[in-house]
Structures are given as structure tokens and as C-alpha cells.
N, C-alpha and C positions, 0 to 999 in steps of 0.2 A: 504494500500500500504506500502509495506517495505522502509522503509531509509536502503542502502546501507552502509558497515562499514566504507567506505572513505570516512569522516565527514566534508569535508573542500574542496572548490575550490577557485582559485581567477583567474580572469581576468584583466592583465592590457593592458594599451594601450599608444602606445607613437605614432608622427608623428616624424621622423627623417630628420637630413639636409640631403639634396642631396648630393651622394658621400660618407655617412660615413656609410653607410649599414655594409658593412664587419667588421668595427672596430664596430660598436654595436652589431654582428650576435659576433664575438670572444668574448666581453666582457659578453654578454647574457650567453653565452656556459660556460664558466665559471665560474660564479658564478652559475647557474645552476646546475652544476656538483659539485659543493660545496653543495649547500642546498643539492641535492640527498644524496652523500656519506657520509655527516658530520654533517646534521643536519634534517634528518629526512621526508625529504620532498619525495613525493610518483610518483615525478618525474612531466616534464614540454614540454609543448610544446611551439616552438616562429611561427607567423602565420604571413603573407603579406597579407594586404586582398589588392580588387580592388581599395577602396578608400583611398590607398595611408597611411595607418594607417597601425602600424604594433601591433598585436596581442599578450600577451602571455596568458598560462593557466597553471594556474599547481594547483597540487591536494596534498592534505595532511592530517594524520589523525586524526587533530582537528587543530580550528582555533587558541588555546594555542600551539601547535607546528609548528603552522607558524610565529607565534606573537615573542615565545620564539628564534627562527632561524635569525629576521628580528633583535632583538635586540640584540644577540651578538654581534654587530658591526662587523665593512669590515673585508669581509671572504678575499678577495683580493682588496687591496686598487687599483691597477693599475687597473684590470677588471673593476671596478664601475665606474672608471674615465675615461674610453674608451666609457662606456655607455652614463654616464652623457655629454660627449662631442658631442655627435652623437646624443643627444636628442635635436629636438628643441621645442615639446611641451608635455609633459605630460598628461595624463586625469584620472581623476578619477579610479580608482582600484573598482572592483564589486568584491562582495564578495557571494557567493553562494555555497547552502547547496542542496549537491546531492539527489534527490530524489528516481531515478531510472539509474541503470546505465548499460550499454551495452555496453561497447566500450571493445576491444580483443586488447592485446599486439600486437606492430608491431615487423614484421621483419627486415622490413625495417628501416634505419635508418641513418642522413645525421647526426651526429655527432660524 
């Protein structure tokens, strides 16, 4: 079976206070938009699941260019602190090495 060339994913997950969705979905978005255009990242998605835990994934082409991205320090110090404000729990980050991949660019897109 082939490994695909997109070497790197990560999933994190936070539980958010009530009420502060919007200023974590803005802070999310932009720093987001920062790794994309300025440090190499293959782009992300942010997910709500049903149990109240919100989602992210993002893919990148080796776990050294996410590593190297995460340590330049605050890409937007206001953004990280909109997030960190709206967090009320954190969870472990998983870290995952694609094996086979099929997913097709969207059209669509809410940012």
C-alpha cells in the first residue's frame, strides 16, 4: 500500500465555554490562515461534533514542518488569546500519518 506525499496530520480537540464559539471560530481562522500562507501548512479544517467537543485537522508535509511552524512563536498574539479565552478544556492532540488518502478539494467554503 502507498503512503501518500502529505506526510503529516494532526487532530486537536478542545471543549469550549458557552457563548464564546464565535470568538474561538475568529481566532481559529486566523491563525489558521497564518500557518496556510506563512508557514507551510497544507491547510485545516475546524469541526463541531455532536458531543459538544469541537474538532480541528489539518495536514502538513512532514511532522518537522509543523513542529518548525508551532515554534516560531505567536503568529498573532490577539488571535491565540481569543482562542485560549474560549477554551475551557483542552485534550490531547493525535498525531497521524496518512496512509491512504481520498479526500477532493472543496468548493465550498465558510471562510
Amino acid at each position: 500500500m502507498e503512503t501518500p506525499n502529505a506526510g503529516f496530520a494532526a487532530i486537536y480537540r478542545w471543549r469550549l465555554h458557552p457563548g464564546m464559539e464565535d470568538q474561538f471560530v475568529e481566532g481559529w481562522t486566523r491563525l489558521s490562515k497564518l500557518f496556510l500562507s506563512e508557514h507551510g501548512s497544507l491547510g485545516s479544517r475546524l469541526h463541531r461534533g455532536p458531543d459538544g467537543i469541537w474538532y480541528s485537522y489539518s495536514q502538513w508535509p512532514s511532522a518537522v514542518t509543523r513542529s518548525d511552524a508551532f515554534a516560531s512563536g505567536a503568529l498573532d498574539k490577539e488571535a491565540a488569546l481569543l482562542m485560549q479565552a474560549a477554551i475551557a478544556e483542552s485534550f490531547p492532540e493525535i498525531s497521524l500519518e496518512p496512509v491512504v488518502s481520498l479526500l477532493m478539494p472543496t468548493q465550498h467554503s465558510n471562510v
